[in-house]
C-alpha positions in Angstrom: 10.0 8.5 8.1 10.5 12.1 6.8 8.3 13.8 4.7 8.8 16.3 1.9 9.2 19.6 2.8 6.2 20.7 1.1 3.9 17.7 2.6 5.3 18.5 5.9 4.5 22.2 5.8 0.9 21.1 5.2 0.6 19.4 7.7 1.7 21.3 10.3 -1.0 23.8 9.0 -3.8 21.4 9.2 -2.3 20.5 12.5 -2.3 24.6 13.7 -6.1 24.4 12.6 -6.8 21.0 14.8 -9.3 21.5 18.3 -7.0 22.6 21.1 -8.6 19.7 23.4 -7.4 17.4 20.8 -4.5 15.2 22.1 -1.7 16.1 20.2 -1.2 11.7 19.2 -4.9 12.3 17.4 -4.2 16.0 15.8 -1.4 14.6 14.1 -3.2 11.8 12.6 -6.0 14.1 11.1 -3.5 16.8 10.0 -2.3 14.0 8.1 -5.7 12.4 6.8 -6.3 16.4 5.9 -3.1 16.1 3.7 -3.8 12.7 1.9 -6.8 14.2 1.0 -5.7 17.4 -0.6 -2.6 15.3 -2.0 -1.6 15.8 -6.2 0.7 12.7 -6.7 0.9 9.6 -6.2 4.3 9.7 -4.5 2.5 12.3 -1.8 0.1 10.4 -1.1 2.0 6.8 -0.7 4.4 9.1 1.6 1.8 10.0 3.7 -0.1 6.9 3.9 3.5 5.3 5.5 3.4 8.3 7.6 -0.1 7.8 8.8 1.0 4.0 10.0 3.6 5.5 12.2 0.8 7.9 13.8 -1.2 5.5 14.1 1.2 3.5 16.2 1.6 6.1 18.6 -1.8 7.7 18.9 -2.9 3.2 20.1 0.2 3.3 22.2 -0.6 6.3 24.0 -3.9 4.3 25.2 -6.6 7.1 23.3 -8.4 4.6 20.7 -11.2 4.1 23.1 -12.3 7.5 24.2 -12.5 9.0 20.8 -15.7 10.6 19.7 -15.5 8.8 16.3 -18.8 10.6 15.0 -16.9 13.9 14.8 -14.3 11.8 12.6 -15.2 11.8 8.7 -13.3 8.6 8.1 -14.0 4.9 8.0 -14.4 3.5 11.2 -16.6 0.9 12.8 -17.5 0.5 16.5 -19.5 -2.0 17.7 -20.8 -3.4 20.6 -19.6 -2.1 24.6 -18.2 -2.8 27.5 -15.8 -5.7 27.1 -17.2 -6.5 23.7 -16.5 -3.1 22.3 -14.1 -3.3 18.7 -12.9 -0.7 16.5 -12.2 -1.0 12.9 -10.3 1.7 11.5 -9.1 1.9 7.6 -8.0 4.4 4.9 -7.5 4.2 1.2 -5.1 5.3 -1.4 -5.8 5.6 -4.8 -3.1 5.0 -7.1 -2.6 6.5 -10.6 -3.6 3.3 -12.3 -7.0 3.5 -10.7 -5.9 0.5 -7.9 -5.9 1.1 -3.9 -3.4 0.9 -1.0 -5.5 0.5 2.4 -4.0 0.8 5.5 -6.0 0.3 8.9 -6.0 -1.6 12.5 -8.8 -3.3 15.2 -8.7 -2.6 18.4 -10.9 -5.1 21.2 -11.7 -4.2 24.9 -9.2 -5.8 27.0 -9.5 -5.0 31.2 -6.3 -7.0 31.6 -4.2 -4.8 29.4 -2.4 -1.3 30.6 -4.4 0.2 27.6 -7.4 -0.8 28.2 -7.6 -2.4 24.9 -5.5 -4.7 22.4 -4.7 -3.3 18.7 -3.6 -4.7 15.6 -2.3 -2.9 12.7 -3.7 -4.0 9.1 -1.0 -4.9 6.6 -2.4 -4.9 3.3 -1.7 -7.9 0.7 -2.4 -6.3 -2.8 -1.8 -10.0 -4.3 -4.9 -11.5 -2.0 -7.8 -12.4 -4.3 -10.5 -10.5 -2.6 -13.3 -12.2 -4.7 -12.6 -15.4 -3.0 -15.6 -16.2 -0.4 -13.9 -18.7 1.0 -11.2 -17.6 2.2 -9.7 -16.1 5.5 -7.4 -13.1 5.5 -5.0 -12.7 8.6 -3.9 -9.1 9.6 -0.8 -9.7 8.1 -2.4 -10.8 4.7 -5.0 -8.3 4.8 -7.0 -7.9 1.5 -7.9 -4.3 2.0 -11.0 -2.3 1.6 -12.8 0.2 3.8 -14.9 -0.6 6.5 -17.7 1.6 6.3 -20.5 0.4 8.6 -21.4 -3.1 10.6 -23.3 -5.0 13.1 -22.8 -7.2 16.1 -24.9 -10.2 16.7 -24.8 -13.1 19.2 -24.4 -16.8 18.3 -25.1 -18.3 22.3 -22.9 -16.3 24.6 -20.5 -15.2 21.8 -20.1 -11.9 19.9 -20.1 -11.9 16.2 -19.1 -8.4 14.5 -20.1 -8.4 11.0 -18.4 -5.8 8.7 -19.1 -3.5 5.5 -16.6 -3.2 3.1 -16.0 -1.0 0.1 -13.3 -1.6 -2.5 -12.2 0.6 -5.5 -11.1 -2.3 -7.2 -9.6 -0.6 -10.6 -10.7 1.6 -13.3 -13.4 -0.6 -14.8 -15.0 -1.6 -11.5 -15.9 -1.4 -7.6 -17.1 -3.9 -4.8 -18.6 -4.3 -1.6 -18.6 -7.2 0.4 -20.1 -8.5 4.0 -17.6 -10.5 6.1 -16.8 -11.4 9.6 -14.1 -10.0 12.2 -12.3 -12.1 14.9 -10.2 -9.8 17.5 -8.1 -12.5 18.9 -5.0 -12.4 21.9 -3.5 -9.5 19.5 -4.2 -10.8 15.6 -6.9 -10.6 13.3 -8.9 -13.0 11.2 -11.3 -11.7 8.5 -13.9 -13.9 7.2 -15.2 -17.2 8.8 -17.9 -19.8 7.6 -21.6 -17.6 8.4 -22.4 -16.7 4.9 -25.5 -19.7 4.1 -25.4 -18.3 0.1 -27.0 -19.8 -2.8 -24.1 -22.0 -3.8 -23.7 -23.1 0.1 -21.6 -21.8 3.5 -18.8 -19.2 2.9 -17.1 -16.9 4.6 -18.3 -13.9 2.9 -20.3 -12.5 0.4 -18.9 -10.5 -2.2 -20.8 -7.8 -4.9 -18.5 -6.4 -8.2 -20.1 -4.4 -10.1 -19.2 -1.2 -13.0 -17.5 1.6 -11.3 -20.0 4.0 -13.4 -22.8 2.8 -10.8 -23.5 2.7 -7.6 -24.9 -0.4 -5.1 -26.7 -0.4 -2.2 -25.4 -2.7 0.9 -26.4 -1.7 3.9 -27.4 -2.4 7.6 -31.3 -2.3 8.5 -32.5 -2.1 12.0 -36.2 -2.6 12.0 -36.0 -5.9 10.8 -32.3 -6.2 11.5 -30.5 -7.4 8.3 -28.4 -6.6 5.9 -30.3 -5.6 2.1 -28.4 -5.1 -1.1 -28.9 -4.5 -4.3 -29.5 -7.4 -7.0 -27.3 -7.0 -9.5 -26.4 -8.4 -13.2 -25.3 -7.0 -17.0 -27.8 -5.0 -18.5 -27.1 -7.3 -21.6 -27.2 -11.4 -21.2 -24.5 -11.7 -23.5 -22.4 -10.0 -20.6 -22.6 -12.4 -17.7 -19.8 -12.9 -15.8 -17.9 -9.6 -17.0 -18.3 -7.5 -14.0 -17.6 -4.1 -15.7 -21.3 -4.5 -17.1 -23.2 -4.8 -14.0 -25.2 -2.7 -12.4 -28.3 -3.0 -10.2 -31.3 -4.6 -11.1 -34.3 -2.4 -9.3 -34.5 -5.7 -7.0 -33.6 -6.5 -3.6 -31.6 -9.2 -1.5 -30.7 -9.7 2.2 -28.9 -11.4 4.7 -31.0 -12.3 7.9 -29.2 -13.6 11.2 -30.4 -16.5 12.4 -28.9 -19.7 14.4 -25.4 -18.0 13.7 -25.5 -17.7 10.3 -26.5 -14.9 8.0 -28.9 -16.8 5.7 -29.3 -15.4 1.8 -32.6 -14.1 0.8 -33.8 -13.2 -2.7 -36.1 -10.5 -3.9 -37.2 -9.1 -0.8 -39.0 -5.9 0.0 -36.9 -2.8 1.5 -38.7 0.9 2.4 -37.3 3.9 1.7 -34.8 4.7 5.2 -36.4 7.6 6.8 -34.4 10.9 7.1 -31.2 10.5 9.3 -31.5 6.6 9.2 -29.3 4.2 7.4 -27.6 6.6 5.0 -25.7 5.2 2.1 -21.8 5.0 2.1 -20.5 8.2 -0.1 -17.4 5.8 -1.8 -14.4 7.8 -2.9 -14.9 7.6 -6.1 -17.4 9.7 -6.3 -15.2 12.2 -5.0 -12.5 11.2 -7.1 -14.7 11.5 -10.2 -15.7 15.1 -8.7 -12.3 16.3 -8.3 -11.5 15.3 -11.8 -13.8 17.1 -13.8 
């Protein structure tokens, strides 16, 4: 794909400014992240969202994924677990100009019998999948977007189970979060599977939609390992079921692993994370919101 002249010229300038010890695979990628960010129009940033797919491509060929230092990225990217169990998530959004998203991504896995080291899977996103649906699974190919922002691996016996965070700008009226499953498997990708024991019985993911004038809390815990959120419902009765109107309600609920299952927990107690420790996702928004006033 070839850029515009004018997106191109900005990112060879982020490129120029890039670590010299970066492989040149990975300094194209973030001059190219640098330039969604900074991008005016929707065109410019749909261009270089395709563009970052094709760098993408490369930068997992070229057999690198693994021996990033992903804390000195500021992007959405999950790694859990090590050795042979180690997986990657890796996602980016694109806002479009009527307040919906384009998310592109891929999951690697350790694999020792590969030349790479690894397998990877690019994430084709599906903007017609109904991500409110909790009982349904998404294949790579049918992704249903959103950005992974933070997870957890637990056991079930002898086997790995990577749990995943999820944001979603949904529209103009409101956001979501959600808590589902990931299953790296012989080069595809399954998203959600039946370890959600919810209120109205087993799913394969739990879902939060709430106003996009308000922000909700879900989040990993380590001491006791679970996963808290915020309750939330309309600030008015008369409002139930219209997401737009919801917002927290100063109350607490978790998932708690257990038996392979997360298990649904109402009105629990949650302290303040100290300093440094379990810091809230920053969702675009907010920085769209910022850029906008």
């Amino acid at each position: 794909m070839t850029l515009p002249a004018h997106l191109a010229t900005t990112c060879l300038l982020a490129l120029s400014l890039t670590s010299q010890a970066q492989t040149m695979e990975l300094a194209r990628v973030q001059a190219a992240h640098s330039s969604l960010r900074q991008a005016q129009s929707q065109v410019d940033r749909l261009a270089l969202h395709d563009r970052l797919e094709e760098l993408w491509a490369e930068a997992a060929e070229a057999g690198q994924l693994m021996s990033v230092d992903w804390g000195l990225w500021n992007e959405a990217v999950v790694d859990l677990g090590e050795g042979p169990d180690r997986v990657l998530v890796y996602t980016w959004n694109v806002e479009l100009d009527d307040r919906t998203q384009r998310y592109g991504g891929w999951v690697a896995h350790a694999a020792t019998e590969s030349d790479l080291g690894y397998t990877w899977t690019a994430l084709s996103h599906d903007g017609d999948a109904e991500v409110t649906d909790n009982n349904r699974m998404h294949r790579q190919d049918r992704w249903q977007g959103g950005l992974y922002y933070d997870g957890v691996m637990t056991m079930d016996k002898n086997i790995p189970v990577y749990t995943l965070l999820a944001w979603d700008g949904a529209d103009g009226l409101t956001n979501r979060k959600w808590v589902e499953t990931v299953e790296p498997r012989n080069g595809r990708v399954r998203f959600g599977s039946p370890r959600f024991e919810l209120t109205e019985g087993l799913r394969k993911r739990h879902v939060m939609t709430y106003a996009d004038a308000v922000q909700a809390v879900l989040r990993v815990e380590q001491e006791p390992m679970r996963i808290i959120m915020d309750d939330l419902a309309p600030q008015d009765p008369t409002f139930q079921g219209q997401h737009a109107f919801y917002g927290p309600t100063l109350s607490y609920n978790a998932l708690t692993w257990k038996n392979g299952r997360w298990h649904f927990q109402k009105n629990i107690s949650v302290a303040n994370p100290e300093d440094g420790q379990n810091l809230e996702y920053r969702d675009p928004s907010l920085r769209r919101r910022h850029r906008n006033r």
